[in-house]
C-alpha positions, 0 to 999 in steps of 0.5 A: 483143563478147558476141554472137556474131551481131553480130560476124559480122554486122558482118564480113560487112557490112564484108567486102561492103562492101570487095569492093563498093570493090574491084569499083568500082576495077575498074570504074574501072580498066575505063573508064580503060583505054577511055579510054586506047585511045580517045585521052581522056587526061585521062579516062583518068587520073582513071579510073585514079586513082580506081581506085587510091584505090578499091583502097587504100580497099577494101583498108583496109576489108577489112583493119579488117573482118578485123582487127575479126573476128579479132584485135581481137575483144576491142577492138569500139569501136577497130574500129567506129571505124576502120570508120566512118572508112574509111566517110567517107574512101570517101565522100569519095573517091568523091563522091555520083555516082563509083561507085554499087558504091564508094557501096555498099560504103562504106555497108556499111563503116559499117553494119559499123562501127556493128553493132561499135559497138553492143554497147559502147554497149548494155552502157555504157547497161545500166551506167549505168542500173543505176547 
């Protein structure tokens, strides 16, 4: 990836949009844990185990997101598509309606994904036009 500006962009929208999975964990973890002192234990544990899916999903988008700055710089189309993957395992993890912070975060994984993907396919474009 050329530019510069797409790429921080990119790091910066999948960086947010892991925290955003992360905080949504967190709020999960919040409600099982009232659940649990309230006395609903089936409550409690899919609250709890959604927020341990939410941790493990944000935890991968922030580790791709990293990753795609970083070290695989020179490799933006492995990395936009691993983002868009992590995207849609975070959509399908939360649901439309689990957690409007985890639905965020994953829209902005897939942004992240997609402005990693652009660039290759513009260039990709350019040549075959030239061609």
């Amino acid at each position: 990836m050329s530019d510069l500006t797409e790429r921080k962009l990119g790091w910066g929208f999948g960086l947010l949009g892991g925290l955003l999975i992360v905080a949504g964990a967190l709020v999960n973890a919040f409600v099982g844990t009232f659940d649990l002192a309230t006395g609903r234990f089936a409550g409690a544990l899919g609250a709890g185990s959604a927020a341990v899916l939410l941790f493990v999903v944000g935890a991968l988008a922030l580790f791709f997101a990293y990753l795609a700055h970083r070290t695989w710089s020179d490799r933006p189309i492995v990395a936009g598509i691993l983002l868009v993957v992590i995207a849609a395992i975070g959509w399908g993890v939360t649901g439309f309606g689990g957690s409007i912070l985890a639905l965020l975060g994953a829209l902005f994984v897939f942004l992240a994904g997609l402005l990693f993907l652009l660039q290759p396919a513009l260039a990709s474009a350019k040549s075959l036009a030239t061609a």
